[in-house]
C-alpha positions as CSV (number, residue, x, y, z in Angstrom):
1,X,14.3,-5.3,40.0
2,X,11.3,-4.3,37.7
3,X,9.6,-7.0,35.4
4,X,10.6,-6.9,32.6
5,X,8.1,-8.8,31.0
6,X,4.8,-7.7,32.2
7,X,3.1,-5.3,29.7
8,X,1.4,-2.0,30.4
9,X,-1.5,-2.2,32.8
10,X,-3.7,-0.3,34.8
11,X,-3.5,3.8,34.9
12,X,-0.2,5.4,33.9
13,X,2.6,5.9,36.7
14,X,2.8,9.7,36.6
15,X,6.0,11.1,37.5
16,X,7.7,14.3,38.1
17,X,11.5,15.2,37.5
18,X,13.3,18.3,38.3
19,X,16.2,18.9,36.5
20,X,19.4,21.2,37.7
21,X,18.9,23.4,34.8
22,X,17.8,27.3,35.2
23,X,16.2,28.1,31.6
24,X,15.1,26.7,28.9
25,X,18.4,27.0,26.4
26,X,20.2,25.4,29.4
27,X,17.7,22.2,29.4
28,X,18.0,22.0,25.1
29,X,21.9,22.4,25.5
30,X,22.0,19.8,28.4
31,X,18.9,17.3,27.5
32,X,20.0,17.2,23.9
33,X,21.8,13.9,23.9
34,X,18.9,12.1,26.3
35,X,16.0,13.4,23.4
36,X,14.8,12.8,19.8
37,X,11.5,13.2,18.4
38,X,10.6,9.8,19.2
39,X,11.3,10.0,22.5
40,X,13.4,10.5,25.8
41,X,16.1,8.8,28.5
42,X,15.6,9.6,31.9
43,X,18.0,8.5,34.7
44,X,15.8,7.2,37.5
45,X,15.8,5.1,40.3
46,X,13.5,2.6,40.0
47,X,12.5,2.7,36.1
48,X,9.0,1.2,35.2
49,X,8.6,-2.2,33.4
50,X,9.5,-2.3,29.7
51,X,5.7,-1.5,28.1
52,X,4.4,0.3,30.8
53,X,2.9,3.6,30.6
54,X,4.0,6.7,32.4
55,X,2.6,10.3,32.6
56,X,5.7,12.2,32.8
57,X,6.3,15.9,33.4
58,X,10.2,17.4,33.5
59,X,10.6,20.5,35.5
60,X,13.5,23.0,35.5
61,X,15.1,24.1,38.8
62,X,12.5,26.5,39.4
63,X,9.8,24.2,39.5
64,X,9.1,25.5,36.1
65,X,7.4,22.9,33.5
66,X,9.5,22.2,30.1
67,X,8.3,18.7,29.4
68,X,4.8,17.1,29.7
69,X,3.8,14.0,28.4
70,X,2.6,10.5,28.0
71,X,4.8,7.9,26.8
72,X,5.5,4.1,26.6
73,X,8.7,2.3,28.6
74,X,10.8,0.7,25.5
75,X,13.6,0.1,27.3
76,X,15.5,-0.1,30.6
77,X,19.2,0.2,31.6
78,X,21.0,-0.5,34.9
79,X,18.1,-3.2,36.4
80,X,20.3,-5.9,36.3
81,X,23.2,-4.7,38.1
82,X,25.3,-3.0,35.1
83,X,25.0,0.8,33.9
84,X,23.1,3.6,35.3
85,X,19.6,3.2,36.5
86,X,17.1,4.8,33.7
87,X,14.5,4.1,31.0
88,X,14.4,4.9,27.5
89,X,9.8,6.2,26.9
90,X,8.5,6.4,23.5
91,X,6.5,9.1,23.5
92,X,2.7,8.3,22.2
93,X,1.4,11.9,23.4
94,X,3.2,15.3,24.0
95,X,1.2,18.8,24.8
96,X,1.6,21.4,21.9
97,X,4.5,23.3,24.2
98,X,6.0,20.0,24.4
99,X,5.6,19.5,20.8
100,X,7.2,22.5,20.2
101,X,10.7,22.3,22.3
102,X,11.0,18.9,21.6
103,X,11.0,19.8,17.6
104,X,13.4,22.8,18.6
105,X,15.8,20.7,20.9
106,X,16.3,17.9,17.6
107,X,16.5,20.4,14.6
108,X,19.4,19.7,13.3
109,X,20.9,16.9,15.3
110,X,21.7,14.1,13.3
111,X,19.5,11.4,14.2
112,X,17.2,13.3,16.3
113,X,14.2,12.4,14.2
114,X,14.3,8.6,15.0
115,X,11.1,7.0,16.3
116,X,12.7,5.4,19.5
117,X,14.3,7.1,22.4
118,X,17.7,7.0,22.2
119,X,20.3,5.4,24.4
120,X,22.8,7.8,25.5
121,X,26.8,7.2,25.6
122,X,28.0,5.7,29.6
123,X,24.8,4.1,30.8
124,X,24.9,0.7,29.7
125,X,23.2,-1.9,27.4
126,X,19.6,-1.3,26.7
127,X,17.1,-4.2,28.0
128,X,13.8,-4.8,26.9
129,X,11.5,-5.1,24.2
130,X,13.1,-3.6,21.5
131,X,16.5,-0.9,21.3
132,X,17.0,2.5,20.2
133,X,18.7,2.5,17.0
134,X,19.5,5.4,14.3
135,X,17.2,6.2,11.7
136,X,17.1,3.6,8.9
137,X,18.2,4.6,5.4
138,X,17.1,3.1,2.4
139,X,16.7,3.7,-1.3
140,X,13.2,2.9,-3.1
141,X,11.2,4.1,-6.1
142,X,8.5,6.8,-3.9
143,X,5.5,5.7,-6.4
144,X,6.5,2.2,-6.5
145,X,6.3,2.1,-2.1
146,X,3.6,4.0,-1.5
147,X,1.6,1.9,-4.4
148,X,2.7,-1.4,-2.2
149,X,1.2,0.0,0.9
150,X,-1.6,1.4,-0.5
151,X,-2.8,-2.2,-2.0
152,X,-2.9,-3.7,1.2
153,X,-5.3,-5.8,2.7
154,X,-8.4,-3.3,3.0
155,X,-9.0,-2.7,6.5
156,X,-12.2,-3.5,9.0
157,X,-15.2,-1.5,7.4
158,X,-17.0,-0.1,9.8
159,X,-20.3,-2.2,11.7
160,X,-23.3,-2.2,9.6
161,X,-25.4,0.0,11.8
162,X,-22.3,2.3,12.0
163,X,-22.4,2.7,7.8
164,X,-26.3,3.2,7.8
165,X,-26.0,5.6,10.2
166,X,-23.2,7.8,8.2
167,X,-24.6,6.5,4.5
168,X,-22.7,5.5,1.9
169,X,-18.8,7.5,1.7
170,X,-16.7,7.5,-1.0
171,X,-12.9,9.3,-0.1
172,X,-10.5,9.8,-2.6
173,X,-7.2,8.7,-1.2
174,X,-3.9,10.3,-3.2
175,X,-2.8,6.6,-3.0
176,X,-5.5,5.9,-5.4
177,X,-3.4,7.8,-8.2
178,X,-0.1,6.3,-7.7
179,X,1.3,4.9,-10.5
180,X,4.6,2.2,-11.3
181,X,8.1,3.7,-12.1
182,X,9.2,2.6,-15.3
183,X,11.4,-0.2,-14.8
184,X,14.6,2.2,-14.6
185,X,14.3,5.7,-12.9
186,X,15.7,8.2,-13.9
187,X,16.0,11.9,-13.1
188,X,17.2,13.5,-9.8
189,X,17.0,11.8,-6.5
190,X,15.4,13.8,-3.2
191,X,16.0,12.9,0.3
192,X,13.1,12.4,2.5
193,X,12.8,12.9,6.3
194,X,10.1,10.9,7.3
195,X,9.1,12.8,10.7
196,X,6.8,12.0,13.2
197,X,5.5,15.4,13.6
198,X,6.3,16.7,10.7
199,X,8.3,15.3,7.6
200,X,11.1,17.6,5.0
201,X,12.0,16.8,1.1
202,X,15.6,17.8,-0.1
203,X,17.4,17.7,-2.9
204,X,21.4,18.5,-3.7
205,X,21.4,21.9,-5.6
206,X,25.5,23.0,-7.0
207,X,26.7,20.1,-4.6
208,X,25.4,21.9,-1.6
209,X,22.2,20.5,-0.2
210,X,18.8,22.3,-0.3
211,X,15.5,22.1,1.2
212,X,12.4,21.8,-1.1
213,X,9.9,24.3,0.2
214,X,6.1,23.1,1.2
215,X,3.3,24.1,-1.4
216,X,3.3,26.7,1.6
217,X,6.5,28.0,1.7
218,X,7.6,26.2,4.8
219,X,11.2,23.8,5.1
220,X,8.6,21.1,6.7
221,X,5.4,19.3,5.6
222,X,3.7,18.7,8.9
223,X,3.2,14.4,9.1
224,X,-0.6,14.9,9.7
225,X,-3.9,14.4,7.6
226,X,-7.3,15.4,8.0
227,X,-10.5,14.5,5.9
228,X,-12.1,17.9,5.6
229,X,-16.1,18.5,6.0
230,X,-16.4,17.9,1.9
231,X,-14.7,14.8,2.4
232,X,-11.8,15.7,0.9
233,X,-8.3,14.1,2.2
234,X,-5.9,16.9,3.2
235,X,-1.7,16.5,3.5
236,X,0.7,19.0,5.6
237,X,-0.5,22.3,6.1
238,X,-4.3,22.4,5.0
239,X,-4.7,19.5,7.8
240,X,-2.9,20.9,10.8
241,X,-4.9,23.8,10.2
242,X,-7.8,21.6,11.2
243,X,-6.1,20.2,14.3
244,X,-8.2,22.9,16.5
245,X,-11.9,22.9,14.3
246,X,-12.1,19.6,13.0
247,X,-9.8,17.3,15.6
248,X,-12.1,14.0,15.4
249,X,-11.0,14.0,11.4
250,X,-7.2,15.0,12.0
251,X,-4.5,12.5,12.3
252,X,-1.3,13.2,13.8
253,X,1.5,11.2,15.7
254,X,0.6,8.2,14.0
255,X,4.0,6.9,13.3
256,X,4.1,6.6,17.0
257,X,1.5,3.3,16.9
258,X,3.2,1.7,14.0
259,X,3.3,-1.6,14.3
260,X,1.5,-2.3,16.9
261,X,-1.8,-4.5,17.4
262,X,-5.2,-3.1,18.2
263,X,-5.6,-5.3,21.2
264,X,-2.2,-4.8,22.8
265,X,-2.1,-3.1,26.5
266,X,-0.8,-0.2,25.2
267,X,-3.6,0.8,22.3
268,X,-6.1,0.3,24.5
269,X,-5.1,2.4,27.2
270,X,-4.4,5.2,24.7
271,X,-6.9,5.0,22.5
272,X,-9.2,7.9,24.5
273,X,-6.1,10.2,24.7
274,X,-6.7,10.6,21.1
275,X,-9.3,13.0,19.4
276,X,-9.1,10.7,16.2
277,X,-10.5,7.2,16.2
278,X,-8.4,4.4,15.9
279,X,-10.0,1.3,15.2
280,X,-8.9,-2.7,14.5
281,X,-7.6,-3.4,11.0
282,X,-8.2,-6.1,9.0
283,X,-5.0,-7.7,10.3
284,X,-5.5,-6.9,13.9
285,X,-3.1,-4.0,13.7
286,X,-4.1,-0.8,15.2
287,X,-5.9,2.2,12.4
288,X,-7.6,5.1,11.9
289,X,-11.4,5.3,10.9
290,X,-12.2,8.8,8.6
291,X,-15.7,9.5,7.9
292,X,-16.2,5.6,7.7
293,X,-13.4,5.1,5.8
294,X,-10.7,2.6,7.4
295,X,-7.0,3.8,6.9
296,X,-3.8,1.7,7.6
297,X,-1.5,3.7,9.8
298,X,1.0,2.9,6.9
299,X,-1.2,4.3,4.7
300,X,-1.2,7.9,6.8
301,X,2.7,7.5,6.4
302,X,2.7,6.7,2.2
303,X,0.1,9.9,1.9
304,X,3.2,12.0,3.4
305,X,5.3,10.6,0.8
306,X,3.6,11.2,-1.6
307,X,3.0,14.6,-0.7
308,X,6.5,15.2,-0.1
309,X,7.2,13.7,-3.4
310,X,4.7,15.9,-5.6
311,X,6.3,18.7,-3.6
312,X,9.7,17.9,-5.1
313,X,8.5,17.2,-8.5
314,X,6.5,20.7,-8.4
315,X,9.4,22.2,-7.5
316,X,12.2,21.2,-9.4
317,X,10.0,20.5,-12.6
318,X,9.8,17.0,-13.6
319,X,8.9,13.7,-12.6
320,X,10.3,12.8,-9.5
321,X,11.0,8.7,-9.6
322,X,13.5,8.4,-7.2
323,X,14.4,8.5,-3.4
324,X,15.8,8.3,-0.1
325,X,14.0,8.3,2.8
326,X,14.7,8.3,6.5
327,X,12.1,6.7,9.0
């Protein structure tokens, strides 16, 4: 039985799966219940300890790749003698075809954006560190949360010879703008999908619900931002376009480290997977530096939101003070 306690160490166990599918539409029709955007289930043998890391790479019949990526063990089922055999992985790192099915495979699926892998119906109770559960739903003022997280704690500034080197930077964070609610909101209320890769505002139009177009005129706002060469913060769109010419400024996937601390097996062994720098925040939990600047991985999350909800307030007209947002 694997040990269930040890955390990640040493390199990755990389491992290779061939599935009985013979295309692509097969694997998305078939997989469907065993993905999310979070992550995956796969039934095998001898599943790694929880917090280990594994390389993995699913193949179709053919030999032909669909899946390729690197991913964190959050949970096992089977090991102690109940269930099928398997292991829920988290992703932390997907290549851009992976990015893409995986986004294809959950639209529309309810619950198919949730952070953690899930835990398909017939194999068993989920052991480990944590367990998959459904995306939470809650109700909060948009201003009034991304305000909280943006007055936390200010994070690790960078070493002294690190700020003489890069002189003095001042960013301008959208979180600096936030403003209180008044104490009771009013007007309509959106819906927002808080994505890993990338994030969608809705509202109810007629009783029928409808999707509040990007700034862009896309049904997403990809979760990513990127502090451009003028040092100004971009949201959505104008940062994935920098993915490719300015990668050490672009964030993305960072929902995917929430949480967890700086030091902890699995940061550090990521950490150079990652074109961004993620640094130690003034709590000890794991960050982001920008051109000196020290960001909260919350933080990257609240700048979404707010995105998302100057979006929705564009578009419908007014002030929107009200929400519901799915994590």
């Amino acid at each position: 039985m694997p040990d269930q306690s040890n955390p990640a160490s040493g390199k990755p166990r990389n491992l290779t799966v061939k599935l009985p599918y013979g295309s692509v539409e097969d694997f998305i029709q078939r997989f469907a219940a065993s993905l999310t955007s979070g992550g995956a289930y796969l039934r095998v043998e001898e599943p790694s300890p929880v917090g280990s890391l594994v390389q993995v790479e699913l193949q179709l019949r053919s030999g032909e790749r669909v899946l390729f990526f690197l991913g964190v063990v959050s949970f096992t089922t089977g090991v102690q003698g109940e269930g099928v055999r398997g292991m829920g992985i988290k992703f932390l790192q997907l290549d851009e075809a992976s990015r893409s099915l995986v986004a294809r495979a959950c639209t529309g699926r309810p619950g198919a954006e949730a952070p953690l892998p899930p835990l398909p119906t017939g194999v068993g109770a989920a052991c480990g560190e944590f367990t998959p559960q459904p995306a939470t739903i809650f109700s909060f003022h948009v201003s009034e949360a991304a305000q909280k997280v943006g007055a936390a704690p200010p994070a690790a500034a960078p070493s002294p010879a690190a700020a003489k080197a890069a002189g003095p930077v001042h960013i301008e964070s959208p979180l600096d703008k936030v403003v209180p609610p008044p104490s009771k909101p009013t007007g309509p209320i959106i819906g927002i999908d808080l994505g890993t890769t990338n994030s969608c505002v809705a509202c109810v139009k007629g009783d029928k619900p409808y999707v509040i177009p990007s700034r862009e005129g896309h049904n997403t706002i990809p979760s990513i931002i990127s502090l451009s060469s003028r040092k100004k913060l971009l949201i959505g769109h104008p940062a994935k376009d920098q993915i490719l010419t300015n990668p050490k400024q672009t964030v993305f996937g960072a929902k995917r480290l929430v949480g967890l601390k700086f030091h902890s097996p699995v940061v550090q062994q990521v950490i150079e997977l990652f074109n961004y720098e993620i640094v130690e925040g003034s709590r000890g939990e794991a960050a982001v530096r920008l051109g000196g600047a020290v960001f909260s991985l919350e933080q990257v999350s609240a700048m979404v939101l707010v995105e998302a909800r100057r979006v929705a307030s564009q578009h419908l007209g007014v002030d929107v003070q009200r929400a519901v947002v799915t994590v």
